[in-house]
C-alpha positions in Angstrom: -90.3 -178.2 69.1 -91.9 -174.6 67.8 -93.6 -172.3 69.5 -97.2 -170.8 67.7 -97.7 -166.8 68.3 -101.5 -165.8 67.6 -102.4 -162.2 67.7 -102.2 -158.9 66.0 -100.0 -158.7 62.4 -99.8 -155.1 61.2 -97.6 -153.1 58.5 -95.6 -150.8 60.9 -94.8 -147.0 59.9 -91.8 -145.8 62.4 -91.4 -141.9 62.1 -87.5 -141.3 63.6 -87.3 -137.1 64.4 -84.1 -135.1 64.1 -85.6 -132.9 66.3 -88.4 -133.0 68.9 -91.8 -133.4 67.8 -94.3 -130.1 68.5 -97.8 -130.6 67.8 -99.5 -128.6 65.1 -96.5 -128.3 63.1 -94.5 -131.1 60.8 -90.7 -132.4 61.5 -88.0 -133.8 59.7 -88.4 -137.5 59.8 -86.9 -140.7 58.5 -89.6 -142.8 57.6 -89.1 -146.8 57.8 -92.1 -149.5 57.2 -92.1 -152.9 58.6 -93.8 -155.8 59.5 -95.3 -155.3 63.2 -98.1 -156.1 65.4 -97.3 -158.0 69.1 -97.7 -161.1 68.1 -95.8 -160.8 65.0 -92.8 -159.0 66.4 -92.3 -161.8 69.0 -92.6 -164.3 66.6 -90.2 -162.3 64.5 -87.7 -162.2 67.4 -88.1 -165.7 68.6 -87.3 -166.4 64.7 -84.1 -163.7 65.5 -83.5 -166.1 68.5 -83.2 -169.5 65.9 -86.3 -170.4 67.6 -88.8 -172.0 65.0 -92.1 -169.7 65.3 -95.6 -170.1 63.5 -97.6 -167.1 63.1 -101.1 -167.0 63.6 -103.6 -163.9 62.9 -105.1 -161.8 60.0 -104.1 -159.7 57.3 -106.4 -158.5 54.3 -106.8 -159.9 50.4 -105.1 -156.9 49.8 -101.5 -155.4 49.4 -100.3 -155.0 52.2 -100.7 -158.4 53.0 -99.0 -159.8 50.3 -96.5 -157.9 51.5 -96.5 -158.7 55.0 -96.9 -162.3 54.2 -94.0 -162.6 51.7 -92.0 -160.7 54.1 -92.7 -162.8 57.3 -91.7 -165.5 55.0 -88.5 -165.0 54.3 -87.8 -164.1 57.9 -88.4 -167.5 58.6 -91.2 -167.5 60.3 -94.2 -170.3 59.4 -97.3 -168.0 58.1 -99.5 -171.0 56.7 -102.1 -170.3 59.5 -102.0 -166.9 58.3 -106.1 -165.9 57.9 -106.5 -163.9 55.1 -109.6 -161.6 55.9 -112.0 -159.3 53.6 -110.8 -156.2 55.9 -107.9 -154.0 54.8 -104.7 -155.0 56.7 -103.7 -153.4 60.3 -101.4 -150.7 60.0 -99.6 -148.8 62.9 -97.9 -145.3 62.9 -95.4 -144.4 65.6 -93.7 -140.9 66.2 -90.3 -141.0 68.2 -88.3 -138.2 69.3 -84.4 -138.0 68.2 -84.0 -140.0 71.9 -86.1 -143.0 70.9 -89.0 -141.8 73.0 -92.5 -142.7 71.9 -94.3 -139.0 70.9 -97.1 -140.5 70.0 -98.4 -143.7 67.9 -102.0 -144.6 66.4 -103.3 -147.9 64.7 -105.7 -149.4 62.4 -106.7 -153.0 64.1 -110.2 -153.3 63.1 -109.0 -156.6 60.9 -107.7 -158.1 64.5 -110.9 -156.9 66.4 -112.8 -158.6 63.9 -111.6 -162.0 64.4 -114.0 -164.8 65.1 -112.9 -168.5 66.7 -113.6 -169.9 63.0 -111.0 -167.8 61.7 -108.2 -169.4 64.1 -107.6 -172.4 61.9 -106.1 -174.4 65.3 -106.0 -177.5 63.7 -103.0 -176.8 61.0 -100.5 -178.9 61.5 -98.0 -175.5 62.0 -99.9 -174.7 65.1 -100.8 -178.3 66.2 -97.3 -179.0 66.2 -95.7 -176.4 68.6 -95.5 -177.3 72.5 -95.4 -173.7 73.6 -98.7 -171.4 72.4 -98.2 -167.6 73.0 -101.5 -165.1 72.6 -102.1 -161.8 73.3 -104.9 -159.2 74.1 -105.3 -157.7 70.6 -107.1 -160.8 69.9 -111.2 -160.4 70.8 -112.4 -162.2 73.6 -114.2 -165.3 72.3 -111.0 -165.7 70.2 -108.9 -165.9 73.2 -111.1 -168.4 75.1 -111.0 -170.6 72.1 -107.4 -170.6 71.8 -106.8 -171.1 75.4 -109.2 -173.9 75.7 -107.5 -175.5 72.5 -104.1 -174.9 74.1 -104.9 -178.2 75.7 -101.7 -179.6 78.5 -99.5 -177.0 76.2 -97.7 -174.3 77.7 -99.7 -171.0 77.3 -97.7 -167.6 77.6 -100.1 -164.4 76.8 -99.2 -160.5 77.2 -101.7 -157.9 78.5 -100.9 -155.5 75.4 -102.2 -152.4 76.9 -104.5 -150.8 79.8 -107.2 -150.7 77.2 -107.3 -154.6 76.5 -105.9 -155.9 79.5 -109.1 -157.4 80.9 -110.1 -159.5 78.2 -107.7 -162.0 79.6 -109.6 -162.0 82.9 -111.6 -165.4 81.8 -108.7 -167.3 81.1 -106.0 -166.1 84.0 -106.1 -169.7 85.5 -105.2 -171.1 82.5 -102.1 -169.4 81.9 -98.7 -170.7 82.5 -96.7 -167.5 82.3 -98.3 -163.4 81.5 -96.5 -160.2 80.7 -97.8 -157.0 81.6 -96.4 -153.6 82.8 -97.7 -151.9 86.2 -100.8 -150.4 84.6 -101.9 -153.0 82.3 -101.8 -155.4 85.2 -103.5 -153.3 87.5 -106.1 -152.7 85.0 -106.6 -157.1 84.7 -107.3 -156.5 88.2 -109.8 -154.1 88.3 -107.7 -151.1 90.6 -107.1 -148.8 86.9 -107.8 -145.9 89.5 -105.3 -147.3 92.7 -102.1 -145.0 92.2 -100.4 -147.2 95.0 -100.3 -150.4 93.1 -96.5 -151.4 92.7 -94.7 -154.2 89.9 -93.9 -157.1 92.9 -97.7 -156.7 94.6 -99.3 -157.2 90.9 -97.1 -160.1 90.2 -98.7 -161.4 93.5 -102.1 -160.8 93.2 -101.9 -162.3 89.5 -100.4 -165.2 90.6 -103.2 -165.4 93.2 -105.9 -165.2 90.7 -104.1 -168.6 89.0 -101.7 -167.0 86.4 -98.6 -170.1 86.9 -95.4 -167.5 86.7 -95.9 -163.3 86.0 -93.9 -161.0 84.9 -94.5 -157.0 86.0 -92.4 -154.7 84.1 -92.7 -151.0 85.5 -90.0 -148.9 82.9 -86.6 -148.5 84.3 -87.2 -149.8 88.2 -87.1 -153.4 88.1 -88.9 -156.6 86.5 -91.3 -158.1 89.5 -91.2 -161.8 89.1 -93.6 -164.3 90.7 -94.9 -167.4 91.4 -96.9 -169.8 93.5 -94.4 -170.3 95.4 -91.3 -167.6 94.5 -90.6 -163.8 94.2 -88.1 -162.2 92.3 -86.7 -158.2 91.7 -84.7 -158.0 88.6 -82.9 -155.0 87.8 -83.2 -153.4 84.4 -79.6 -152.6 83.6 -79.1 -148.8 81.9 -78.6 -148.5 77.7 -78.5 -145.8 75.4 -81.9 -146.6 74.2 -82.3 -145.6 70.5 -85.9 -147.1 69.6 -88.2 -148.4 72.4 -90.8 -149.9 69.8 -90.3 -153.4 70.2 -88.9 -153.9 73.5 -92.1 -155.6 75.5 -92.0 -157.9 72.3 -88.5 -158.7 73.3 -88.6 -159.3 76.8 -91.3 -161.8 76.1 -89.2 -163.4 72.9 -86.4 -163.9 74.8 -88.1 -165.3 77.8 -90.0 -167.9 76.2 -87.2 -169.0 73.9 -85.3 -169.7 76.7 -87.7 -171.6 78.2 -87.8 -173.4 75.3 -83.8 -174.1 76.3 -84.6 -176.0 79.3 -83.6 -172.8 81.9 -85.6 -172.0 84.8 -88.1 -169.0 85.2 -85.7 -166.6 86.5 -83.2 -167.4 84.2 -85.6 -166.9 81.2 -86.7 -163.5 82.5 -83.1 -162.9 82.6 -82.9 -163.5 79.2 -86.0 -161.6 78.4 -84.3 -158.0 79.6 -81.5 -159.0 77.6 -82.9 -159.0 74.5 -84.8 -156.0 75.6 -81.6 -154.7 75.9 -80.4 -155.3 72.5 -83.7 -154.0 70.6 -84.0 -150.7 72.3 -80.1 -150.0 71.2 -81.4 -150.9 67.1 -84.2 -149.5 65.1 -87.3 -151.3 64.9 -89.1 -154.4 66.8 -86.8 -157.4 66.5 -84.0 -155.9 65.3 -81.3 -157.7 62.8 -79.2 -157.3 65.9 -81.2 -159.8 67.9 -79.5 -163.0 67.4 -78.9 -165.9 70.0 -75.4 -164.9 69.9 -76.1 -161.2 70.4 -78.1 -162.0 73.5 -75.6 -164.5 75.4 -73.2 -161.3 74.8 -75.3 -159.8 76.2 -76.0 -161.7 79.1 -72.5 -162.0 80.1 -71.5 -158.5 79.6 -74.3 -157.3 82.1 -76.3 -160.0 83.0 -79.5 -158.9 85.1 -79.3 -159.7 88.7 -81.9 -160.0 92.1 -82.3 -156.4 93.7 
């Protein structure tokens, strides 16, 4: 059974520095472009993973989407739910520094922001047929409600995306089987933006309070809060030489779905999630050639994650 992604589906422009980047000046770059956007870089890593993914979002009649398109294609991934809208296609520019560090990064998502229920075709069979639906916060409001309520008895995974459009999962929390968010973003879904205190484990808490079935807390390198109705979890984030952080949320929420797509229980899959976290940040890119199933269970039994 396949899991359906609907979201954001940008061209990516990735900007590597030999050399820090200073504003008000230029720097040596290599320049690489890319299919990106949250919900197309998990489908693209759940596709990585050998786990059948439809894609569902916007790009425009225009270029860039025929390239995007063509290219999500012959990843693998299932783009005939693919809207094709009258706004140019979403494009995102990221800086990094020569140590993989995010300098700075911009985007174009008016196409997303513009999306209206209609535009979700739910009923093609590539979405109708997956058991596992997977959204995220780039997607308007209205969109998400209709999604979520169309989700029916499926499993419904969503990420928070960022502090900015966090909240505009607040109407459907009780719906949700399983959310991803770092510190911020989840403090921002729960209206403390402004509380400094807030820590990974007491957001995984009150999210699961508010109805949210399992959530996962990142919070950089301490480690991954876990919870449930009924269970807590602290899993550490084991040290890489990171190359390229863009990509890495993307992963940790690839890896932990397609595992539970494998039949392994929550911690297990979250497990799994940092370890395909792992891999990306050590390639170039979201969803990395070097994210394979095989790459990953190397990767679990080299360093595994484990309960702090």
């Amino acid at each position: 059974m396949s899991i359906a992604a609907f979201g954001a589906i940008h061209l990516d422009t990735l900007a590597h520095a030999d050399r820090r980047i200073l504003r008000d000046t230029s720097t040596p770059a290599r320049l690489a472009t890319r299919p990106g956007g949250v919900a197309a870089n998990v489908a693209r890593a759940l596709t990585g993973l050998a786990q059948p993914c439809a894609l569902a979002g916007a790009v425009g009649r225009d270029n860039d989407g025929d390239i995007l398109v063509d290219r999500l294609n012959r990843e693998g991934i299932d783009v005939r739910a693919i809207h094709r809208s009258s706004h140019p296609t979403g494009r995102y520019l990221a800086l990094h520094d020569p140590d993989g560090g995010l300098a700075a990064a911009v985007v174009d998502g008016a196409i997303t922001d513009a999306l209206k229920p209609a535009d979700m075709d739910i009923a093609h069979a590539a979405l109708a047929a997956a058991g596992l639906w997977f959204l995220e916060a780039n997607l308007p409001e209205p969109v998400l409600a209709h999604v979520a309520q169309a989700a029916g008895h499926r499993f419904l995974a969503a990420d928070a995306v960022s502090i900015a459009k966090a909240a505009r999962l607040e109407g459907i929390l009780s719906r949700l089987d399983m959310l991803f968010c770092n510190c911020r973003e989840g403090a921002a879904l729960l209206g403390r933006a402004h509380d400094p205190a807030g820590n990974a484990a007491d957001i995984a808490r009150a999210l699961v309070s508010k109805g949210v079935g399992a959530c996962l807390v990142s919070d950089g390198p301490a480690p991954l809060a876990l919870a449930t109705a009924g269970e807590e979890w602290r899993l550490a984030v084991a040290p890489v030489a990171v190359r390229d952080v863009t990509g890495a949320g993307d992963a940790l929420i690839a890896g932990t779905l397609a595992a539970c797509k494998q039949g392994r229980n929550i911690a297990q899959a979250a497990c799994a999630g940092l370890a395909a976290a792992r891999v990306t940040v050590q390639a170039e890119g979201a969803a990395p050639a070097s994210l394979t199933r095989d790459t990953l269970e190397r990767e679990l039994a080299t360093t595994g994650s484990f309960m702090t």
